[in-house]
N, C-alpha and C positions, 0 to 999 in steps of 0.2 A: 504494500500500500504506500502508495506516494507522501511524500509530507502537505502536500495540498488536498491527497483526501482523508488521511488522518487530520487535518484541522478542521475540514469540512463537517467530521462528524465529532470533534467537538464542539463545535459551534450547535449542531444539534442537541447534544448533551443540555449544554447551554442556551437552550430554547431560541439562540438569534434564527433559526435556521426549522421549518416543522420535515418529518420526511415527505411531505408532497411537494415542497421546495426543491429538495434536491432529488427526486426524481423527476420531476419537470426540467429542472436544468440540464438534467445528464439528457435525458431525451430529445431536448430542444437542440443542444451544442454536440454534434457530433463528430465535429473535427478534430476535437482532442485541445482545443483554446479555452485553458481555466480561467482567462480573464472573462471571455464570453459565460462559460459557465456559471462564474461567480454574479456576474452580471442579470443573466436568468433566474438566478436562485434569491435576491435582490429586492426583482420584480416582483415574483413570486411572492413572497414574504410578508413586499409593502403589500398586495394586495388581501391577505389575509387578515393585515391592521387597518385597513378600510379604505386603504389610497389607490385612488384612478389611475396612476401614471407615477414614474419615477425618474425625477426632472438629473440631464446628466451633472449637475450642480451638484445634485448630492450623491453621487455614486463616491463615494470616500468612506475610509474606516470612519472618520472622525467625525461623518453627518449622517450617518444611519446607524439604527440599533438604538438611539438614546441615546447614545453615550455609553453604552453599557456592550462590556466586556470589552475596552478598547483595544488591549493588551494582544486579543485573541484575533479581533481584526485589522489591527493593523498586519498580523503575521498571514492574514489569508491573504490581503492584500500583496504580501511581497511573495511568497508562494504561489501565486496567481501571475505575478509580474504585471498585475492590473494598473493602469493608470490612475491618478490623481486629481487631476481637474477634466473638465470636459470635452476643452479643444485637445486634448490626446483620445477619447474616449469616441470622440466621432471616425476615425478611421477604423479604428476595431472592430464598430459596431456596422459601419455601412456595408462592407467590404465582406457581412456574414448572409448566408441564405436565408436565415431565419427572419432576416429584419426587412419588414419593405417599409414603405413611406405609405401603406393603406391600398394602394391601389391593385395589390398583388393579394391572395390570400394566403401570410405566411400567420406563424404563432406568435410574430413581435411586430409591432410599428412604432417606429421612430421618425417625429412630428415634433416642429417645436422645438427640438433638443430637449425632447421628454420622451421616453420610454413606456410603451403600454402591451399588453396583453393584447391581441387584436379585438376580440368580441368589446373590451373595455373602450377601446378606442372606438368601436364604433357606435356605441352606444353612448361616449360623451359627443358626437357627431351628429348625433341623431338629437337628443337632447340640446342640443346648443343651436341647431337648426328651428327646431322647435320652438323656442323662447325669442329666438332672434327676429322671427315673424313681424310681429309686434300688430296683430291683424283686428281689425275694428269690429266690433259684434255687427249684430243687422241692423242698420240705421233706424233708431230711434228717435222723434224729434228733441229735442232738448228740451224745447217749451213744455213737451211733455213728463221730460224727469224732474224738470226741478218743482212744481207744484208736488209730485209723489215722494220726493225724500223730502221736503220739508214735512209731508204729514206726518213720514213714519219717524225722522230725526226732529224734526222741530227747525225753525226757523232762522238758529242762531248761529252766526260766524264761526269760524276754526273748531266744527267737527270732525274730528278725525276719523272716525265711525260715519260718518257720513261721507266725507269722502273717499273713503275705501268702498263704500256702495256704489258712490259713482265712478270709481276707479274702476271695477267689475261689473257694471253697468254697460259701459263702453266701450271692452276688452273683450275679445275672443277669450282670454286666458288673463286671470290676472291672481297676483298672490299678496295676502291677507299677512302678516306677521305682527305680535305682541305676546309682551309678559302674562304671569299670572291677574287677571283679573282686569286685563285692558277692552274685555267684550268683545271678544272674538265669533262666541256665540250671540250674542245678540246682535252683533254687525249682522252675519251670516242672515237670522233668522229678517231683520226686515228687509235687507236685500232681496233673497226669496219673494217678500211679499213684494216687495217692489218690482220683482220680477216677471210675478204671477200678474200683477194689478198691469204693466207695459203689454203685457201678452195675453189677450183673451181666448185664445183658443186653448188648445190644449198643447202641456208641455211637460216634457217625463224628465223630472228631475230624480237623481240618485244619488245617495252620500255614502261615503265610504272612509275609512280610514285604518292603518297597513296592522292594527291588530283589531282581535275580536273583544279585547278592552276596552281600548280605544272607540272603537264602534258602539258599544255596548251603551259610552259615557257620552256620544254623539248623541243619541238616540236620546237618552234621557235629558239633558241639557236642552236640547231643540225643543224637546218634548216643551219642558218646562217655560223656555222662551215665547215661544207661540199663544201661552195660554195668556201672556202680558200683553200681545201684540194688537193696538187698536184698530184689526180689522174681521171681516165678518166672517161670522160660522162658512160659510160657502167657499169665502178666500181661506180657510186655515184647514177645509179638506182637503184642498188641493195640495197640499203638502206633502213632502212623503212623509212616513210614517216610520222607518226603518232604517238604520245606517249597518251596512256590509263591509264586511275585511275587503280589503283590493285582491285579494286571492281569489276570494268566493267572487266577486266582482267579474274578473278576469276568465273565469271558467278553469281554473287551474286545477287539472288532470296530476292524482295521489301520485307519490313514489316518480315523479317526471318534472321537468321543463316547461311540458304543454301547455299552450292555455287553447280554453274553446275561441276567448274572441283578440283578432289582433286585426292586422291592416286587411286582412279577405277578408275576416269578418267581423266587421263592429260592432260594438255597444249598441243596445236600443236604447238612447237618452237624449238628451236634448241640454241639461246641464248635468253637469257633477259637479259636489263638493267632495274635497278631501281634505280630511283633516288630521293635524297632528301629520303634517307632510315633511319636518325636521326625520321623521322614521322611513322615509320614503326614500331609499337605495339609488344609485345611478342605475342599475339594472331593470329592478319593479317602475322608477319613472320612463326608462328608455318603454317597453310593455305596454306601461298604460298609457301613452299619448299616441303609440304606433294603436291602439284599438279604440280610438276617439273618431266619431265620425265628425267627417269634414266640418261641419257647422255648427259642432259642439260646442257648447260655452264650460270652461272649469275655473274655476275656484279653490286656490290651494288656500289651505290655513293653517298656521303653525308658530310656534316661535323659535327665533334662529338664534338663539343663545342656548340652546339645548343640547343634550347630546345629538351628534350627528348619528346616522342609521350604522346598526350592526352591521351590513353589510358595505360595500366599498363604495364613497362616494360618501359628499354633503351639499346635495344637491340643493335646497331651502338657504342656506349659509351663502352659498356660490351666488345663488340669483339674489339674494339677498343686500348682499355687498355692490350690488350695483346701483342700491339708492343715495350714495355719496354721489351720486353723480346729480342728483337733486330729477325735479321733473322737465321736459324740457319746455322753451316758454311758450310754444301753442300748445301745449300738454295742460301745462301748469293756468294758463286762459281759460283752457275749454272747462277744470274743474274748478276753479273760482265761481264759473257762470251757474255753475250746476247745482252749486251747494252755498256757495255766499262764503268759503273760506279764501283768507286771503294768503295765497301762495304762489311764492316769487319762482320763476323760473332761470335757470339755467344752457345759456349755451356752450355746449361744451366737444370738441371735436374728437368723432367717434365714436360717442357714448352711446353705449348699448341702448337697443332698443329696448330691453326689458324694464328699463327704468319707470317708464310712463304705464308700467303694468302693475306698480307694486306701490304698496301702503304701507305703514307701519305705525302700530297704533301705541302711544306713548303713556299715556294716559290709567295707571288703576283706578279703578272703580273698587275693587274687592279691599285694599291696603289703603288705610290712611297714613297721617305724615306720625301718629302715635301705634304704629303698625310695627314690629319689631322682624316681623316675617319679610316684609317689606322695606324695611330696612336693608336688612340682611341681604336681601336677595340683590338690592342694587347696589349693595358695598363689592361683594361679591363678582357681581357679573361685571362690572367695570376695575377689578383688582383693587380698590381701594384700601390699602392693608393699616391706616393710620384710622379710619375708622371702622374697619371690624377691630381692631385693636381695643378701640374707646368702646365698642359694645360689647366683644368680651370683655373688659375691664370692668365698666359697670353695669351691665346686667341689667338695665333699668327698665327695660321690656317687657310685659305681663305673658306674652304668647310665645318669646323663646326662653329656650335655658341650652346654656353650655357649662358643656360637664367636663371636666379634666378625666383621662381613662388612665392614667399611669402607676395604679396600684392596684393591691389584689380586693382592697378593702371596697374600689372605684367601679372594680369591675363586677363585685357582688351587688352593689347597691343598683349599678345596669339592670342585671338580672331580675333584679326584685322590680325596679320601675315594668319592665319590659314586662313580667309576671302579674303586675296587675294594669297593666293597660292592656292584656287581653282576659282579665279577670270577668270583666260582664259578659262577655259572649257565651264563655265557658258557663256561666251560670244560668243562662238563658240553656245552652243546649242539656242543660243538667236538669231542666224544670221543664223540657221538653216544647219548650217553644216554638212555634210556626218557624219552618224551614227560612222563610222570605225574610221572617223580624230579625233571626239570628244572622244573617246574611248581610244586611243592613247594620245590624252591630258593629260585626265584626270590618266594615269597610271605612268604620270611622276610625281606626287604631291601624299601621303600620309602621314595623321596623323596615329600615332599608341597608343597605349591607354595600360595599364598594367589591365586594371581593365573591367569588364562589366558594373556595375552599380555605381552608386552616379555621384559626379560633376565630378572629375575627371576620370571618366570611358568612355567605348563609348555609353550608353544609354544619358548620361547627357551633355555630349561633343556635339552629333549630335545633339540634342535639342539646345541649346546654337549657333551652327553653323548656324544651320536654322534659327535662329533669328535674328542673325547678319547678313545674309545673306540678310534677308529681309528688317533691318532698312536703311542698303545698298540700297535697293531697287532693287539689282542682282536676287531676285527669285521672281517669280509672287506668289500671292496668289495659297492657297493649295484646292484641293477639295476633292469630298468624303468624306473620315477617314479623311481627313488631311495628308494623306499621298501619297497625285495622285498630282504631280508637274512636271512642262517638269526642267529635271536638276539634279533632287533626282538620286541619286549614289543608288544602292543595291547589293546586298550580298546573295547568294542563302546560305541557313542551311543543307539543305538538298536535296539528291540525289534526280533527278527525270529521270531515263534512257528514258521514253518515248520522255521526252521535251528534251533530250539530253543535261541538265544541269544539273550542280553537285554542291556541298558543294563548297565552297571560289569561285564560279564563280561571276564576278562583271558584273555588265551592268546599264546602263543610261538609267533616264523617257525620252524621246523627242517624236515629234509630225512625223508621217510618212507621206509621197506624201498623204495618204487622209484625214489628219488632224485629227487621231487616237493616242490616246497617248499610245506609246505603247513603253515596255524595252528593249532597244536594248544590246546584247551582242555580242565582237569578237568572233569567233569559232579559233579552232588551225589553221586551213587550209588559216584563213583570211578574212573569211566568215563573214557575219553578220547572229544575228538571230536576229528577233522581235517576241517580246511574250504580249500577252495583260496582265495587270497587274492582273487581274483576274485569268487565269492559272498560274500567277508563283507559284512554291513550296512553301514553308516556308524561310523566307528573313528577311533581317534588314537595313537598312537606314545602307550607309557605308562612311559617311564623315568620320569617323571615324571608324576603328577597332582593333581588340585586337591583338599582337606581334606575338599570336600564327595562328591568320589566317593569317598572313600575310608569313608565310613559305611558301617556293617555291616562291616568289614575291621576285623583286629587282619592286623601282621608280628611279629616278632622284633624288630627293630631297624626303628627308624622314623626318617626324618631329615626334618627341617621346615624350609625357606627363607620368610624373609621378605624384601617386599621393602626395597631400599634408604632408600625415602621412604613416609611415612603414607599410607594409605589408606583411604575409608570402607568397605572390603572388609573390612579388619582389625578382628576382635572379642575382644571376654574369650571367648566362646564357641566361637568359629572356633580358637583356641588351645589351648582344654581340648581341642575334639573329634582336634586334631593329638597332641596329647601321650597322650591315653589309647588313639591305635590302637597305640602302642608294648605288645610284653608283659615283653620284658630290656632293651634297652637305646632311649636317645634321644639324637638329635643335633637341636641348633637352631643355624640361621645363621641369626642377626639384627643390625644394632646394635641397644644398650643402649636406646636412647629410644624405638625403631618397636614394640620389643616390649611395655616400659613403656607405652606410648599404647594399643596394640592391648588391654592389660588391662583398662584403666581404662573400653575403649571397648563399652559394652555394645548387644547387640542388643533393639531392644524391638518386636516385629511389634504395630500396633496392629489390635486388636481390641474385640468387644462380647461376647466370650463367656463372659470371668470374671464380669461385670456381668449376665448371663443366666441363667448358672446359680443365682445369688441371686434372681433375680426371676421365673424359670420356675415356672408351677403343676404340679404335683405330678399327673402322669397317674395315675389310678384302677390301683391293681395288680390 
């Protein structure tokens, strides 16, 4: 074995490297060129941590990995004989079969002086195509919208919710972004009506968003907006009534790739909303715009300070960054007239068209300025470390607490808070209460976790919960696995269309009218399901779970553990996204320095697609 593939598979050892890395590199490079090799395994890699492309800027030991294990790649590097900066890196790379410039079908394209996966590449191609449009809905007279959003906004200057209605109003495609409690649903909800009230025929609108959580909390939220909404019984059937995962959406065929509807065969719709599109993939967005029929209107909503999607890409972030370019000034005219706000346009050369398609709403409604959650969360998302400093110091907040974790004494007294903040549930399903109320309970209390595995993660968390749970004497002993208890919280992993559950759905062990322990879950409509513990999908015990399932979800009271030591897991982002599913109160257990690092530590998925949307020609409307 060579000294370049003994280091290769320490670097495996050492997690820089997973084995589908390097067997995709050995398979890609078969000339026997470990610089190219190294370079595929690279790509490979970033795209398992979410990144679109891999710019030759950072092909160096010293700007990939994090910083971590340098020692190890600088040595693969010289073992490789790999180049250094870029302008050495483009003959290597041009000069290999595997690489075209897109218009060939190999497994790499090099564009840019960035590096991509092909399918990746052409899916930020397709999506940046897409966006770049900038294409006008069906002519609406204006005279006619601005009397209807003054009804449903009211008549008064600089609403920002109002003109995000007429931003989507007079967009083929336009996208919605704000924090916790800026109205995103209620924008949504009177646009619809404003939508409904513009269009008297009939119009098949459908909302979706990329979990069946997410969907669930769509459903409901709308639900509840419509019934505030000052228009009539007639306009508020027309609504839908249901919001869908984009998978169920898309017709997506189990165990496959497939979906039923794509560019042969469209969607039957007329609008879509998606919401919580911050979870919405380069991949699932390439998908679903390729099955929008031509004259579809969408409506994304989401906030871009989120975590970016599990999977590769940050697509909401990307188009998002392009409102520094402001609106441009017949952009910025046409929505003055519409709404009475007064907003200065910019010219500016080049600027993407997606600018004049996006809003961003500023403004809580949910947080006041005596709001400590609210505080918090824009100390936070702006890195402000001199005032999280002042608010952990004094504490003067009624809805947060930060907790110091760095003893044993710190970490019991966790245990005990965490023990009885799921105390009422457990005594509801102990007194045998309606499936539905206990369900409702228990969605007001959540711990969140940065981590999957060790102590401070949720595999070691929930273990630990169940223990204390039991020295309590709150849960009966366990049967079967050990893991068949009336009380036990779960967590579906994965999709199962037939049982009509999906991914982040949660539901509760309790005993049914015949003394059957069976899982019970809310459905969106309100419904209950019961499913015997035997048929569920693949699950996890969910006293605890990770930040990122926890998108699309708000609790009541939300508690956040970090772990003991730094981790490249922990982000300024992964922090907001914890802190804003809170809607009254927050607890954090961290020390002072993991939390401090995790702020300052920001997530940046690299991509081509901010850089495409400037450079994309302008498809004929």
């Amino acid at each position: 074995m060579s000294e370049f593939e003994q280091l290769l598979k320490q670097a495996q050892e050492l997690q820089m490297f997973r084995p589908l890395d390097l067997r995709f590199a050995a398979l890609t490079e078969g000339s026997g060129s470990p610089a190219r090799r190294l370079a595929a395994a690279c790509l490979s890699a970033g795209t398992g941590e979410g990144h679109v492309c891999l710019p030759l800027s950072l092909l160096s030991p010293a700007s990939l990995f994090s910083g971590r294990q340098l020692a190890v790649a600088e040595a693969l590097w010289q073992a490789a004989a790999a180049p250094v900066n870029e302008d050495d890196w483009l003959p290597v790379l041009e000069g290999w079969d595997a690489v075209s410039d897109g218009s060939q079908s190999t497994p790499l394209v090099l564009a840019h002086r960035k590096l991509y996966l092909h399918r990746m590449w052409l899916y930020e191609k397709q999506v940046a195509r897409f966006f770049s449009a900038g294409l006008t809905s069906a002519p609406v007279e204006p005279g006619q919208i601005r009397p209807v959003l003054d009804e449903l906004f009211g008549d008064e200057g600089n609403n920002w919710q109002k003109v995000a209605a007429a931003v989507a109003l007079t967009r083929q495609y336009s996208v919605i972004s704000g924090g916790p409690g800026t109205g995103k649903t209620t924008t949504v909800a009177r646009l619809l009506a404003a939508l409904l009230t513009l269009t008297p025929g009939r119009l098949r609108i459908r909302m979706a968003a990329p979990t069946g959580k997410a969907a669930a909390r769509l459903t409901e939220s709308l639900g509840k907006a419509l019934q505030a909404l000052p228009v009539s019984d007639t306009l508020k059937a027309r609504f839908p009534q249901e919001a869908t995962t984009l998978h169920r959406l898309l017709g997506a065929q189990p165990a496959t790739r497939r979906l039923r509807y794509h560019a042969g065969n469209p969607l039957h719709l007329d609008v879509l909303v998606v919401d919580e599109a911050s979870m919405v993939d380069l991949s699932m967005m390439a998908s679903l715009i390729s099955a929008l029929p031509p004259e579809a209107r969408v409506i994304f909503l989401g906030d871009r300070d989120q975590l970016a999607s599990v999977e590769a890409g940050a697509v909401l972030g990307d188009l998002c960054r392009s409102a520094e370019f402001g609106y441009s000034p017949a952009r910025a005219a046409e929505l003055g007239a519409l709404t009475g706000a007064d907003i200065a346009g910019t010219e500016v050369a080049q600027a993407p068209a997606v600018r004049d398609s996006l809003c961003l709403l500023q403004q809580s409604y949910r947080f006041s300025a005596s709001s400590g959650i609210g505080q918090l969360a824009a100390a936070v998302n702006c890195g402000d470390l001199s005032r999280l400093a002042a608010i952990r110091r004094h504490q003067d907040f009624r809805d947060i607490r930060l907790c110091p974790l760095d003893s044993t004494e710190q970490w019991q007294s966790m245990l005990n808070d965490i023990s009885q903040g799921y105390a009422e549930v457990i005594e509801k399903v102990n007194n045998h209460v309606s499936p539905a109320e206990v369900l409702h309970t228990f969605s007001r209390y959540q711990l969140l976790c940065a981590l999957r595995e060790g102590p401070f993660g949720v595999s070691g968390l929930n273990q630990r919960i169940e223990q204390r749970l039991r020295q309590q004497q709150r849960l009966p002993s366990a049967t079967g696995s050990g893991n068949l208890y009336a009380g036990r919280p779960v967590m579906i992993t994965r999709n199962d269309n037939a049982l009509g559950l999906f991914n982040g759905d949660i539901g509760i062990m309790m005993y049914d009218e015949t003394q059957q322990l069976k899982v019970h879950f809310l459905l969106p409509d309100g419904s209950v399901k019961a499913v015997h513990p035997s048929r569920l999908p693949p699950h996890d015990t969910a006293w605890a779970m990770t930040v990122h399932k926890s998108q699309g979800s708000e609790f009541d009271h939300t508690a956040l553990v970090l772990p003991a030591q730094y981790s490249p897991v922990l982000s300024r982002e992964l922090v907001y996204t914890a802190i804003t599913r809170a809607r009254t109160q927050l607890t954090i257990y961290s020390d002072e320095a993991v939390f401090t690092r995790a702020i300052q530590s920001r997530t940046r998925r690299r991509s081509g697609l901010s850089d495409q949307l400037v450079s994309e020609p302008l498809r004929p409307h």
